[in-house]
N, CA, C and O atoms as a Maestro MAE file, in Angstrom:
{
 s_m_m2io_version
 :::
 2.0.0
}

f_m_ct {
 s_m_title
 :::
 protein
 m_atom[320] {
  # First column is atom index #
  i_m_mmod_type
  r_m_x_coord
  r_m_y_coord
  r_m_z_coord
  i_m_residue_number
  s_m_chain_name
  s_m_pdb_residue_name
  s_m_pdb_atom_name
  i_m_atomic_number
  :::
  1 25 8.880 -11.970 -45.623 1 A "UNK " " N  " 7
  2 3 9.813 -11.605 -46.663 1 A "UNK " " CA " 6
  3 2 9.806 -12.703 -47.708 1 A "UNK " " C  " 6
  4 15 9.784 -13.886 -47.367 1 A "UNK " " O  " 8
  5 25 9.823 -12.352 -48.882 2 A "UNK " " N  " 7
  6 3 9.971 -13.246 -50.052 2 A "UNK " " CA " 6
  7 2 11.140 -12.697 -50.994 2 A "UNK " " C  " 6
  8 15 11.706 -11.605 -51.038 2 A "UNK " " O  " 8
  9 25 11.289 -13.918 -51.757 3 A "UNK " " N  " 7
  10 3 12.506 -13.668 -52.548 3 A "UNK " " CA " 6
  11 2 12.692 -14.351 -53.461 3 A "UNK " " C  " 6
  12 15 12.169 -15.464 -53.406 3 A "UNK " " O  " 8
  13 25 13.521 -13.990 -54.716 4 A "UNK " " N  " 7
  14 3 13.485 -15.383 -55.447 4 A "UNK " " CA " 6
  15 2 14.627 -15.683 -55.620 4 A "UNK " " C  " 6
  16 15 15.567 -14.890 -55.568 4 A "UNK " " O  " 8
  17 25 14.727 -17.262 -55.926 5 A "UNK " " N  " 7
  18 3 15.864 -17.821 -56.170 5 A "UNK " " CA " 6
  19 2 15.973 -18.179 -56.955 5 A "UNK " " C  " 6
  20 15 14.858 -18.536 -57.336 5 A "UNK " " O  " 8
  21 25 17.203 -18.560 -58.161 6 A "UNK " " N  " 7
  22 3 17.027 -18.996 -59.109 6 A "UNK " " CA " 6
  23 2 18.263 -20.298 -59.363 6 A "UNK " " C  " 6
  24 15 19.362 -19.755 -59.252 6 A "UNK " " O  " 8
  25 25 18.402 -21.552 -59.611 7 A "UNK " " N  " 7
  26 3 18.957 -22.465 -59.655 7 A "UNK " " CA " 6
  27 2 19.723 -23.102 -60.901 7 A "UNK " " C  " 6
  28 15 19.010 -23.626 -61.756 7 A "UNK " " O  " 8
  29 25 20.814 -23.108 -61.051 8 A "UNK " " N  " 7
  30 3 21.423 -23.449 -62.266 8 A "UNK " " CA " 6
  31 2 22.628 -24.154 -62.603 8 A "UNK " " C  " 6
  32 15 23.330 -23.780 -61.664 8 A "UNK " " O  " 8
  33 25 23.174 -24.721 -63.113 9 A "UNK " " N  " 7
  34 3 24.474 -25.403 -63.166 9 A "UNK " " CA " 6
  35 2 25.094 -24.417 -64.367 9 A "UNK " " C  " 6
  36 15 24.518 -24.048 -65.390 9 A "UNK " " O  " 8
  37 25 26.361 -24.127 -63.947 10 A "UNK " " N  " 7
  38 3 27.319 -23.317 -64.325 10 A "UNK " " CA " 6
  39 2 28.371 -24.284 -65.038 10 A "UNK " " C  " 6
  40 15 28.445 -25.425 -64.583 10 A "UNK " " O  " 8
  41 25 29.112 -23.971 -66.007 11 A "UNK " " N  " 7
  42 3 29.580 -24.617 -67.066 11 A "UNK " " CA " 6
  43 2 30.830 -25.669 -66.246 11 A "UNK " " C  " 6
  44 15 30.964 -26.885 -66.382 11 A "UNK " " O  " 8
  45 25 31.681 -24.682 -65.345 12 A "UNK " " N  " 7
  46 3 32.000 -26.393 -64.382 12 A "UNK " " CA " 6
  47 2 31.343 -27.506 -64.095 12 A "UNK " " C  " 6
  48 15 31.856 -28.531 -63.645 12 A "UNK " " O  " 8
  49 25 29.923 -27.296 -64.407 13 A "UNK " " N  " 7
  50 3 29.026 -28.528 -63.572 13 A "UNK " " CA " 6
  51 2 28.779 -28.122 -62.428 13 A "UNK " " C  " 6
  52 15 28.085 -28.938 -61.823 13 A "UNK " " O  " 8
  53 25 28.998 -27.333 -61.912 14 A "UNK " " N  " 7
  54 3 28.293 -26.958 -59.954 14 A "UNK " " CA " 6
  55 2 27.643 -26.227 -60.097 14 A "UNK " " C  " 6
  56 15 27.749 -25.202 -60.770 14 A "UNK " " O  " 8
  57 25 26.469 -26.769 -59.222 15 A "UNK " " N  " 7
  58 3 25.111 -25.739 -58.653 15 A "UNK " " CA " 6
  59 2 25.040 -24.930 -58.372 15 A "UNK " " C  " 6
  60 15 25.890 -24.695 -57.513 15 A "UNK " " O  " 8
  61 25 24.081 -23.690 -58.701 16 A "UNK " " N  " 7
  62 3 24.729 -22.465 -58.357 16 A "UNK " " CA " 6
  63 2 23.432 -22.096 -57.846 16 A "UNK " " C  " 6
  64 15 22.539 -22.701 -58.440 16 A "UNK " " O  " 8
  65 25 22.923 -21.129 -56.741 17 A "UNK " " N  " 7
  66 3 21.930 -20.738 -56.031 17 A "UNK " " CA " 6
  67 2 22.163 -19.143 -56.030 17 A "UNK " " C  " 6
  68 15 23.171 -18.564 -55.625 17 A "UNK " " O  " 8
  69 25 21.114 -18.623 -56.522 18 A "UNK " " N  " 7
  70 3 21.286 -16.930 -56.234 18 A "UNK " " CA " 6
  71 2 19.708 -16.521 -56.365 18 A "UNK " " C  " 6
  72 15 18.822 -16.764 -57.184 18 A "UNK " " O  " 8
  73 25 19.845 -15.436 -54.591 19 A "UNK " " N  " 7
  74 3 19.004 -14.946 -54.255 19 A "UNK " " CA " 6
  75 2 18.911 -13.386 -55.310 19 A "UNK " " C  " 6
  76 15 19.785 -12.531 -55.167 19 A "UNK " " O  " 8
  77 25 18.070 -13.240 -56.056 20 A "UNK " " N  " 7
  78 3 18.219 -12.761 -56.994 20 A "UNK " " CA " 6
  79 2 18.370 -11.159 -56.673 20 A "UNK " " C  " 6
  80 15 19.318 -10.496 -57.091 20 A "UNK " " O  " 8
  81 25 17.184 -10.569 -55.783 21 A "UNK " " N  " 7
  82 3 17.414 -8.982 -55.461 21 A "UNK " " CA " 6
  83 2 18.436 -8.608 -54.731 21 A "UNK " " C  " 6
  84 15 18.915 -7.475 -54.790 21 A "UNK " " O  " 8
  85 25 18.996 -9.831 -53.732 22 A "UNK " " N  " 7
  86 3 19.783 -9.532 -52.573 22 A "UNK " " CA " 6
  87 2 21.624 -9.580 -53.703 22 A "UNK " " C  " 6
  88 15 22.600 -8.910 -53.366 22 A "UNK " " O  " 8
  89 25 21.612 -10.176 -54.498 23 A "UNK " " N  " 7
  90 3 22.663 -10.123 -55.113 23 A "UNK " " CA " 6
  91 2 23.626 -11.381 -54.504 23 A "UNK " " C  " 6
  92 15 24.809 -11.451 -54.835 23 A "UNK " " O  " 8
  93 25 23.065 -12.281 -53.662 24 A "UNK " " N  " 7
  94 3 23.582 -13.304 -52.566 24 A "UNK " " CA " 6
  95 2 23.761 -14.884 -53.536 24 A "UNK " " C  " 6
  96 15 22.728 -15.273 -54.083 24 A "UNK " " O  " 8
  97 25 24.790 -15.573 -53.685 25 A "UNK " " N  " 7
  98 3 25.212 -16.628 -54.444 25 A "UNK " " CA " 6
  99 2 26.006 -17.610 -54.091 25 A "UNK " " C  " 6
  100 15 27.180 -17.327 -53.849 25 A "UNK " " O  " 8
  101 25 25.563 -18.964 -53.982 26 A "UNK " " N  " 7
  102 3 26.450 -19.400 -53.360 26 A "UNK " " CA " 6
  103 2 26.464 -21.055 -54.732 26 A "UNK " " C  " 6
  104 15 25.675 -21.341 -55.633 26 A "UNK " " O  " 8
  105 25 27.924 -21.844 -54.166 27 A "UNK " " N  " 7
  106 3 27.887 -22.867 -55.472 27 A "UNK " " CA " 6
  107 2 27.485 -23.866 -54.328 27 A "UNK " " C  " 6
  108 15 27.233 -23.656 -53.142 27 A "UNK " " O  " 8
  109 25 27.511 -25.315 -55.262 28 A "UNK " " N  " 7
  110 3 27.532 -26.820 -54.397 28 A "UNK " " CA " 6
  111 2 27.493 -27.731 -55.187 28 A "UNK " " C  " 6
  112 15 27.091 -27.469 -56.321 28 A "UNK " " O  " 8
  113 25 27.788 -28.736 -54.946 29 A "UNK " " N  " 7
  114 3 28.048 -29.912 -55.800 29 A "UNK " " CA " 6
  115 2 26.765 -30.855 -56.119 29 A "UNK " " C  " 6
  116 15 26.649 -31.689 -57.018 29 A "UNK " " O  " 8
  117 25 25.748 -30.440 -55.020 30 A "UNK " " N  " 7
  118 3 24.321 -31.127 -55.416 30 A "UNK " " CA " 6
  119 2 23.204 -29.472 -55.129 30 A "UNK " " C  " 6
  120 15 23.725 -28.516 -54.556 30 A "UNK " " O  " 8
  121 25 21.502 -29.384 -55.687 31 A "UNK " " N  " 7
  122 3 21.114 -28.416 -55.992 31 A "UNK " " CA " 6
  123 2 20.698 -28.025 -54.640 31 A "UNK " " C  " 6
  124 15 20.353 -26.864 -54.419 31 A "UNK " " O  " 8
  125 25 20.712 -29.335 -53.295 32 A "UNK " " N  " 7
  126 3 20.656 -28.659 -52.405 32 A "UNK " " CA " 6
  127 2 21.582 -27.915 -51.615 32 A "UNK " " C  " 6
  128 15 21.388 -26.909 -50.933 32 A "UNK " " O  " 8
  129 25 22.531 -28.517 -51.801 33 A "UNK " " N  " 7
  130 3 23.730 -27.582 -51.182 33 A "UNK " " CA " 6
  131 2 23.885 -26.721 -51.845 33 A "UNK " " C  " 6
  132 15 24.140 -25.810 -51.058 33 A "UNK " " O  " 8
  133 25 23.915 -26.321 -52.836 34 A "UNK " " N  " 7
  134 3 23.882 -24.846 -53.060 34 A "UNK " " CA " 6
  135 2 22.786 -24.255 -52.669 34 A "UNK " " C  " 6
  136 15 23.002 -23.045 -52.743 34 A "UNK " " O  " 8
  137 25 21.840 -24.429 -52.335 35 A "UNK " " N  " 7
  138 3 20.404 -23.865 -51.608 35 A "UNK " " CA " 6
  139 2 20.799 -23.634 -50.335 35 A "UNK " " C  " 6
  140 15 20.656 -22.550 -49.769 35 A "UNK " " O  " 8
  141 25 21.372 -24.763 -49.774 36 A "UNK " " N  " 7
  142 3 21.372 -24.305 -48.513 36 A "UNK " " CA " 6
  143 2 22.400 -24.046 -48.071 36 A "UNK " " C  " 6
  144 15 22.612 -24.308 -46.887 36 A "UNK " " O  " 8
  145 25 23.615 -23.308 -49.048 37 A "UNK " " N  " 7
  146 3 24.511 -23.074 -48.937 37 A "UNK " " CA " 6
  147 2 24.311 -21.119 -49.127 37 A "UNK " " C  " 6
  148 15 24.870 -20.272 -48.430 37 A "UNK " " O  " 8
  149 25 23.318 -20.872 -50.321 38 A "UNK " " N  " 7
  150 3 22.882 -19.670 -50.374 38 A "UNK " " CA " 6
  151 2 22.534 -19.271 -49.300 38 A "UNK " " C  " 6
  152 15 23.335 -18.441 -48.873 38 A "UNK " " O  " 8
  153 25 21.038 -19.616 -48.095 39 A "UNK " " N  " 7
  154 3 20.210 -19.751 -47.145 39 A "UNK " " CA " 6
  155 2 21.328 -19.670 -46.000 39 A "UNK " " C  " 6
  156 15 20.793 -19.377 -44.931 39 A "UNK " " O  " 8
  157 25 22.820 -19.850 -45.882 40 A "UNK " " N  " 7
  158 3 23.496 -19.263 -44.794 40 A "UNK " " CA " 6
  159 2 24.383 -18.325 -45.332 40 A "UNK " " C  " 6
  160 15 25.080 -17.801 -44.463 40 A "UNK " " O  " 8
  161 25 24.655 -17.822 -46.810 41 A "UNK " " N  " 7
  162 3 24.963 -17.007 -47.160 41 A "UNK " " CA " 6
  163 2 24.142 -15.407 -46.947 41 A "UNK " " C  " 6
  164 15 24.519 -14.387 -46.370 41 A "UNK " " O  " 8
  165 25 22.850 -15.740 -47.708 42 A "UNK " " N  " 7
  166 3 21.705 -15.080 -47.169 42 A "UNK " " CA " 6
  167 2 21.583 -14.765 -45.524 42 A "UNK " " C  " 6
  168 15 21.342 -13.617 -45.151 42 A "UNK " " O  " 8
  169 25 21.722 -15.605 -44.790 43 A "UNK " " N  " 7
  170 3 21.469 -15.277 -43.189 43 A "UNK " " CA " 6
  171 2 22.946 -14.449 -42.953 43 A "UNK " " C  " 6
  172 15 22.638 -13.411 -42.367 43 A "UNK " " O  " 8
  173 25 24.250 -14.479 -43.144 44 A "UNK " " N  " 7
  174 3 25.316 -13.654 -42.825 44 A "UNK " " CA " 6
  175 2 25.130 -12.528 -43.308 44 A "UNK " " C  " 6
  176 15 25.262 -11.705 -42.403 44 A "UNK " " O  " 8
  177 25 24.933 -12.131 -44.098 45 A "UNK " " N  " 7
  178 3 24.306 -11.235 -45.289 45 A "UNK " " CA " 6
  179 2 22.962 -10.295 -44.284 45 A "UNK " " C  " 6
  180 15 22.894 -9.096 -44.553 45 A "UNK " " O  " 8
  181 25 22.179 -10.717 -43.430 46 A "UNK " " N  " 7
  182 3 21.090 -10.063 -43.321 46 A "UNK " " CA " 6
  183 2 22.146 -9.558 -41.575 46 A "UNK " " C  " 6
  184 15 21.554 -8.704 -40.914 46 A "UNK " " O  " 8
  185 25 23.212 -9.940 -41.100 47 A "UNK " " N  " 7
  186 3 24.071 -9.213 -40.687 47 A "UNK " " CA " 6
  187 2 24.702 -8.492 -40.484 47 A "UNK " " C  " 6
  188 15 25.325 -8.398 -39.426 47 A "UNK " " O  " 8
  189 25 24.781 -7.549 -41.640 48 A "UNK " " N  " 7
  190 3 25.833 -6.793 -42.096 48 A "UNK " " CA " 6
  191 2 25.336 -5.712 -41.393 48 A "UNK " " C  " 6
  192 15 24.190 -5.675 -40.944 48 A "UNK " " O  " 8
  193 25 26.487 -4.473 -41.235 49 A "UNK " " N  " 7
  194 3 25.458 -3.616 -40.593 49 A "UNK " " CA " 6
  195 2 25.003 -2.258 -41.362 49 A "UNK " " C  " 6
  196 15 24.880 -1.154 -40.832 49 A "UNK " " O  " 8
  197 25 24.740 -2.640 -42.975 50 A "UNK " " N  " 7
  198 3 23.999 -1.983 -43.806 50 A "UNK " " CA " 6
  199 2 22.166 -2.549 -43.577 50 A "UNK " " C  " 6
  200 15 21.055 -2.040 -43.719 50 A "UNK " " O  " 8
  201 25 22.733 -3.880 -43.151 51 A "UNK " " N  " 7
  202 3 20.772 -4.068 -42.615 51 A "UNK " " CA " 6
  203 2 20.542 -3.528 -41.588 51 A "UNK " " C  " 6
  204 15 19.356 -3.301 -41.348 51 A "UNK " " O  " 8
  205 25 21.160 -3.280 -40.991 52 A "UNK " " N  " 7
  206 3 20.885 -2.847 -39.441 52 A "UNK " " CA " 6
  207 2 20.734 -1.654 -39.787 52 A "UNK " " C  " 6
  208 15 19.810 -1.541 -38.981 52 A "UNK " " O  " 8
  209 25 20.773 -0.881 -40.138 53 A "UNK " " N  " 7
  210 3 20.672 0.347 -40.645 53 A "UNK " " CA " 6
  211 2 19.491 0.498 -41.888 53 A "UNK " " C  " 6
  212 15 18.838 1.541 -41.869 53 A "UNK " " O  " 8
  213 25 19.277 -0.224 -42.663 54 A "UNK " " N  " 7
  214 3 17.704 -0.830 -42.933 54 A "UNK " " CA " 6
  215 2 16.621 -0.849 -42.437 54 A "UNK " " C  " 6
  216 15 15.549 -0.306 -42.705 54 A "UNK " " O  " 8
  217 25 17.242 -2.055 -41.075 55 A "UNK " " N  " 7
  218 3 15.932 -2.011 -39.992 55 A "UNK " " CA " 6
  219 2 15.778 -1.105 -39.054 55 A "UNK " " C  " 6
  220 15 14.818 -1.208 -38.290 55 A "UNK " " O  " 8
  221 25 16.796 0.077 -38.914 56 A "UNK " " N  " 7
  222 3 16.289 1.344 -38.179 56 A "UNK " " CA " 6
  223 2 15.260 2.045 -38.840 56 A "UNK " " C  " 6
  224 15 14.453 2.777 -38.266 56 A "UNK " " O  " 8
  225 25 15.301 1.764 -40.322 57 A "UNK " " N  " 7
  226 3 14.793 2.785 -41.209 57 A "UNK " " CA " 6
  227 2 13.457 2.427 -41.214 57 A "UNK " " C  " 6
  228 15 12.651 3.352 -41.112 57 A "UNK " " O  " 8
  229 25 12.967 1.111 -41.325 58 A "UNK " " N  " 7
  230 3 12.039 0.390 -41.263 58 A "UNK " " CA " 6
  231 2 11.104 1.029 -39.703 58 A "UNK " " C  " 6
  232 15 9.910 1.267 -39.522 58 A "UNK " " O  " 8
  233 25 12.051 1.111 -38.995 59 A "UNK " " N  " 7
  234 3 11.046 1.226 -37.938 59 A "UNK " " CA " 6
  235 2 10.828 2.959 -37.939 59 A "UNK " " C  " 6
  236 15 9.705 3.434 -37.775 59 A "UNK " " O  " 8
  237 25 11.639 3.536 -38.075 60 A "UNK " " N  " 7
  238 3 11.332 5.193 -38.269 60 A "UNK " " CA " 6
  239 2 9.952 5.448 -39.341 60 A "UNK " " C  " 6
  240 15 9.201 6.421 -39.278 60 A "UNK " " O  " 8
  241 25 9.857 4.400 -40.241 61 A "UNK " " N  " 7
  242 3 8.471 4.317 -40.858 61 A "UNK " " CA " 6
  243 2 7.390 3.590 -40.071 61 A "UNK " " C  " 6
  244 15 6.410 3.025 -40.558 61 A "UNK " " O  " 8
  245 25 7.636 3.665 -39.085 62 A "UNK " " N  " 7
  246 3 6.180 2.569 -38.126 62 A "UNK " " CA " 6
  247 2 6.096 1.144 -38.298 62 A "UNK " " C  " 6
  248 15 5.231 0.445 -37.770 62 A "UNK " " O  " 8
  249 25 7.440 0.537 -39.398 63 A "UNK " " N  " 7
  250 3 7.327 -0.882 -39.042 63 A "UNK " " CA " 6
  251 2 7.893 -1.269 -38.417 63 A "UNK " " C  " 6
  252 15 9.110 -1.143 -38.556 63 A "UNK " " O  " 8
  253 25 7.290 -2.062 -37.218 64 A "UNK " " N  " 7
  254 3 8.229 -2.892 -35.973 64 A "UNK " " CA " 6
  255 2 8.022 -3.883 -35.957 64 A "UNK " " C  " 6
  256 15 8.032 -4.364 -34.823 64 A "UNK " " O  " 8
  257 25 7.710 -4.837 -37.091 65 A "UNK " " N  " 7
  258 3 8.026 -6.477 -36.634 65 A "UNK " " CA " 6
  259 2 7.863 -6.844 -38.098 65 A "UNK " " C  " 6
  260 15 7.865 -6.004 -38.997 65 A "UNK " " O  " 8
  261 25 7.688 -8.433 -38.323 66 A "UNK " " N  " 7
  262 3 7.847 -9.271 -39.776 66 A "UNK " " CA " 6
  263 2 7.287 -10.382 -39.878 66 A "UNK " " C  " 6
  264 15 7.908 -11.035 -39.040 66 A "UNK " " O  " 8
  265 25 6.807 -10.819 -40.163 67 A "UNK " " N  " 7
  266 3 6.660 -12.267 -40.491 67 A "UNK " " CA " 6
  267 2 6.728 -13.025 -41.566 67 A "UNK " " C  " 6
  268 15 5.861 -13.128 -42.434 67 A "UNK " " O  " 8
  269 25 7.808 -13.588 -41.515 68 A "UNK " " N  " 7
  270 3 8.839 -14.556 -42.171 68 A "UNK " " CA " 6
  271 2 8.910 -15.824 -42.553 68 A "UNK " " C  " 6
  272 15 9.405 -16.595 -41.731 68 A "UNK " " O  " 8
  273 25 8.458 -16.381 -43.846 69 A "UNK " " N  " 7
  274 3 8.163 -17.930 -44.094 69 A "UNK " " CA " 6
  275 2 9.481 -18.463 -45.131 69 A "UNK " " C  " 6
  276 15 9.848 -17.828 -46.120 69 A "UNK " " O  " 8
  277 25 9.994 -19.560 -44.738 70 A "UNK " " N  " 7
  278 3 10.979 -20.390 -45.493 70 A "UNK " " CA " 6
  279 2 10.252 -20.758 -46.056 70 A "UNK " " C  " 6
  280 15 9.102 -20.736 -45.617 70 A "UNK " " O  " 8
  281 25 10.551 -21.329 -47.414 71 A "UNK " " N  " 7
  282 3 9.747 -22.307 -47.796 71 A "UNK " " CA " 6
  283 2 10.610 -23.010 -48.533 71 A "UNK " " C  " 6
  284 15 11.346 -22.320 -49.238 71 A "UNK " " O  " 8
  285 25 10.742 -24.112 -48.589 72 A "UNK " " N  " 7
  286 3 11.907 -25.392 -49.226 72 A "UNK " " CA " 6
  287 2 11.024 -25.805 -50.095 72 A "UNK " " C  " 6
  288 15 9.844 -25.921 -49.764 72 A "UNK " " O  " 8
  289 25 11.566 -26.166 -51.667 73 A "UNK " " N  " 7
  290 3 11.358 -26.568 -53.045 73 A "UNK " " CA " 6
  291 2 12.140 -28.245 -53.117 73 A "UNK " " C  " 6
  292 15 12.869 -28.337 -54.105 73 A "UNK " " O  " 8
  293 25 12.093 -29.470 -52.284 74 A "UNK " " N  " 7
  294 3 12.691 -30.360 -53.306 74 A "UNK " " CA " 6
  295 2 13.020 -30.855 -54.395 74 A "UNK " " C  " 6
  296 15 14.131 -31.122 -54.853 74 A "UNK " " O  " 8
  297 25 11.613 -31.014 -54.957 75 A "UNK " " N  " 7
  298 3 11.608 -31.006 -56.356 75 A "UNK " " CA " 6
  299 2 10.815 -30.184 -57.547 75 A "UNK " " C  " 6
  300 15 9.936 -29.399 -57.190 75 A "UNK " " O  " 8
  301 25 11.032 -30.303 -58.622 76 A "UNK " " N  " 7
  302 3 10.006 -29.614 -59.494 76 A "UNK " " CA " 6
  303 2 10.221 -30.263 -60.360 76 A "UNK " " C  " 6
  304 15 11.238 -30.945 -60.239 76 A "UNK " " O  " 8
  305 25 9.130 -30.469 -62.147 77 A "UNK " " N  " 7
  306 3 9.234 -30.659 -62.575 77 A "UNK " " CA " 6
  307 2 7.843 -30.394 -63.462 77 A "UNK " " C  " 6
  308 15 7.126 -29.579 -62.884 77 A "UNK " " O  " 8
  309 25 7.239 -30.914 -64.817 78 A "UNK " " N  " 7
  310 3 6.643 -30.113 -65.474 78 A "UNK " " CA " 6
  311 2 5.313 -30.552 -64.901 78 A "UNK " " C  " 6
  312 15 5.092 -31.587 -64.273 78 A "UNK " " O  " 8
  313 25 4.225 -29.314 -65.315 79 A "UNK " " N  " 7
  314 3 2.947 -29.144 -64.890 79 A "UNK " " CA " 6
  315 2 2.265 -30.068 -65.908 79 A "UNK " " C  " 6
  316 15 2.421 -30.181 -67.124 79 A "UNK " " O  " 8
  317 25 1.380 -30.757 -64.946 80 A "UNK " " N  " 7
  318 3 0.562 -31.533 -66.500 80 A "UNK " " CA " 6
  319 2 -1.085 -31.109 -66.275 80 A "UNK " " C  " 6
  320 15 -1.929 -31.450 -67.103 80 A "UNK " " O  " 8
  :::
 }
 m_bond[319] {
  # First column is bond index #
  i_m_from
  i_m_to
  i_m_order
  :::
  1 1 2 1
  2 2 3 1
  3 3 4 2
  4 3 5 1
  5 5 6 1
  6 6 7 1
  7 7 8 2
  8 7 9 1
  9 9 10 1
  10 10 11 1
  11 11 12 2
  12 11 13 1
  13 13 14 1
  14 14 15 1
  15 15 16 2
  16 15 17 1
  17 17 18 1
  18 18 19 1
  19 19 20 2
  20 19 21 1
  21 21 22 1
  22 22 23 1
  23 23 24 2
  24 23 25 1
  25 25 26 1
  26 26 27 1
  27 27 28 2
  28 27 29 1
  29 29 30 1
  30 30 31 1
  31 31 32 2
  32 31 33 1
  33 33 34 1
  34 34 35 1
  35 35 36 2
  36 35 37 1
  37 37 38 1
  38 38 39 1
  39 39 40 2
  40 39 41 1
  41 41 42 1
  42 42 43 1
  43 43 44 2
  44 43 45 1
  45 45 46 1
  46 46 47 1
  47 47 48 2
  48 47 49 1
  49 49 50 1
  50 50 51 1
  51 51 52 2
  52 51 53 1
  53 53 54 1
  54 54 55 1
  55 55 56 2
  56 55 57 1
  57 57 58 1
  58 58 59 1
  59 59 60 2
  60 59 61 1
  61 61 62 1
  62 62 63 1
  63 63 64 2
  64 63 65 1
  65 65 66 1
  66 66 67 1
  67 67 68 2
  68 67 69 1
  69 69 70 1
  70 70 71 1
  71 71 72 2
  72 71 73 1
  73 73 74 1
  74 74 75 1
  75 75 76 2
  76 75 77 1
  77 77 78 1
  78 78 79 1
  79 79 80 2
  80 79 81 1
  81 81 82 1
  82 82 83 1
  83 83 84 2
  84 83 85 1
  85 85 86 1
  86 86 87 1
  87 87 88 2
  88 87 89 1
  89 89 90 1
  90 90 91 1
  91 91 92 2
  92 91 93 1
  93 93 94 1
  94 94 95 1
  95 95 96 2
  96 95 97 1
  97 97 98 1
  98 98 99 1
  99 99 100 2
  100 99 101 1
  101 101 102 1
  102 102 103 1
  103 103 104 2
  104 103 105 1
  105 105 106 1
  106 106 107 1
  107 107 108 2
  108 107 109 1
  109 109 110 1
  110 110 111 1
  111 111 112 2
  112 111 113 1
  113 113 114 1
  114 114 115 1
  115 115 116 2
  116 115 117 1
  117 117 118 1
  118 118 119 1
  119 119 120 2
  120 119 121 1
  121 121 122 1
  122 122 123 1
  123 123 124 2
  124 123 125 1
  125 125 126 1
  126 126 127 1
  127 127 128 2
  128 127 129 1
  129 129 130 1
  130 130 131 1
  131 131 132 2
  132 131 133 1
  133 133 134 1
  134 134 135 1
  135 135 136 2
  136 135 137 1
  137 137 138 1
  138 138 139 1
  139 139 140 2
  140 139 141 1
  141 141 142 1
  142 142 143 1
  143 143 144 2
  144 143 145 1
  145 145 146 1
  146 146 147 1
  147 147 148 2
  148 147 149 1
  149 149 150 1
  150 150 151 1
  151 151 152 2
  152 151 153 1
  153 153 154 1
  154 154 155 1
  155 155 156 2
  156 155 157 1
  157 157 158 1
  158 158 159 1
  159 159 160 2
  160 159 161 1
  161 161 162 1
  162 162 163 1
  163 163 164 2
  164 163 165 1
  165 165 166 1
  166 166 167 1
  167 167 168 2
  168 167 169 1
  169 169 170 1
  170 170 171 1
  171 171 172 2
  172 171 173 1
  173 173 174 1
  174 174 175 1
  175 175 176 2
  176 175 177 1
  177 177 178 1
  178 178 179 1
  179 179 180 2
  180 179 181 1
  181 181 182 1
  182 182 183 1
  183 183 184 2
  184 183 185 1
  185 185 186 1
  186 186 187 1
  187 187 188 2
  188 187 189 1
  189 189 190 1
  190 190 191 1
  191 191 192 2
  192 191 193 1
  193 193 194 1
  194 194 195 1
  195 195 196 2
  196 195 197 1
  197 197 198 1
  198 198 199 1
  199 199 200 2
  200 199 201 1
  201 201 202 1
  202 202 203 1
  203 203 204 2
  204 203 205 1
  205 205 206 1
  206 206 207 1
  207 207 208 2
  208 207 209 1
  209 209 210 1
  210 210 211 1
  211 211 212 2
  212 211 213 1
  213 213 214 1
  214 214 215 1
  215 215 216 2
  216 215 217 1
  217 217 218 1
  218 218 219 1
  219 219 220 2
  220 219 221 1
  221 221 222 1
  222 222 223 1
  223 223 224 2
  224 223 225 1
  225 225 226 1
  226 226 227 1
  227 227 228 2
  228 227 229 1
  229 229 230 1
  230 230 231 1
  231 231 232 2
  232 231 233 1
  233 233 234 1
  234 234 235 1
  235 235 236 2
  236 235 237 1
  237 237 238 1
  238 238 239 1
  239 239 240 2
  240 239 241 1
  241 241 242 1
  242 242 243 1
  243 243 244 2
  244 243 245 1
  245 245 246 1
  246 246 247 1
  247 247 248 2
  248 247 249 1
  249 249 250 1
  250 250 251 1
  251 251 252 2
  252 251 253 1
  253 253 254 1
  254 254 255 1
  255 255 256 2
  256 255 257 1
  257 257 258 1
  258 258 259 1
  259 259 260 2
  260 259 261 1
  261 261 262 1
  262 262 263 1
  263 263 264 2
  264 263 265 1
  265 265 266 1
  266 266 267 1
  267 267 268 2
  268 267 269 1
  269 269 270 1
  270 270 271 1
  271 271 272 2
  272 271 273 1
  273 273 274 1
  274 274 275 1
  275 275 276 2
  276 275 277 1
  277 277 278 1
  278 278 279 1
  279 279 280 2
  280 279 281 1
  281 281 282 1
  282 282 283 1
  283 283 284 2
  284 283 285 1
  285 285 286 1
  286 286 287 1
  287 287 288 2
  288 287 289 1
  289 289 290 1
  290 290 291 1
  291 291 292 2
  292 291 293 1
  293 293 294 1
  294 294 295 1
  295 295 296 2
  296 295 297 1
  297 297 298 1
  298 298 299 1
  299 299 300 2
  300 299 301 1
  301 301 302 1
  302 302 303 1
  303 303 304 2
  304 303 305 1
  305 305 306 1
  306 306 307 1
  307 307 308 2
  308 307 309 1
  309 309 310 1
  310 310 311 1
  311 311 312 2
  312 311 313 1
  313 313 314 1
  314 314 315 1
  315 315 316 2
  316 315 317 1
  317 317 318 1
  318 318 319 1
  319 319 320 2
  :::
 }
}
């Protein structure tokens, strides 16, 4: 599964993290805590039991399994 995230400071000054398709957002006072504040927002979220009802659907189409990569961004900055 992939996804995107997008990272921003909001006019209070706090970090703001949102998983963009999932509609999932979370704030923090540094850019990782809001990352990894999204990333357990996101995991409660894949709880609900509108996913579960997702992943029945998923498998009534012949998919029965996933494979799933995190991938953590520390830093970025410009391409040279």
């Amino acid at each position: 599964m992939q996804f995107e995230v997008e990272v921003h400071r909001n006019e209070l000054g706090e970090w703001v993290a949102v998983a963009v398709d999932w509609g999932v957002e979370a704030t923090g006072r540094t850019e990782n805590e809001a990352l990894a504040r999204m990333m357990d927002a996101l995991a409660q979220h894949f709880t609900m039991p509108h996913m579960a009802e997702f992943g029945a659907a998923l498998g009534d189409l012949g998919i029965t399994g996933s494979d799933l990569t995190k991938f953590v961004i520390a830093s970025s900055g410009p391409l040279r």
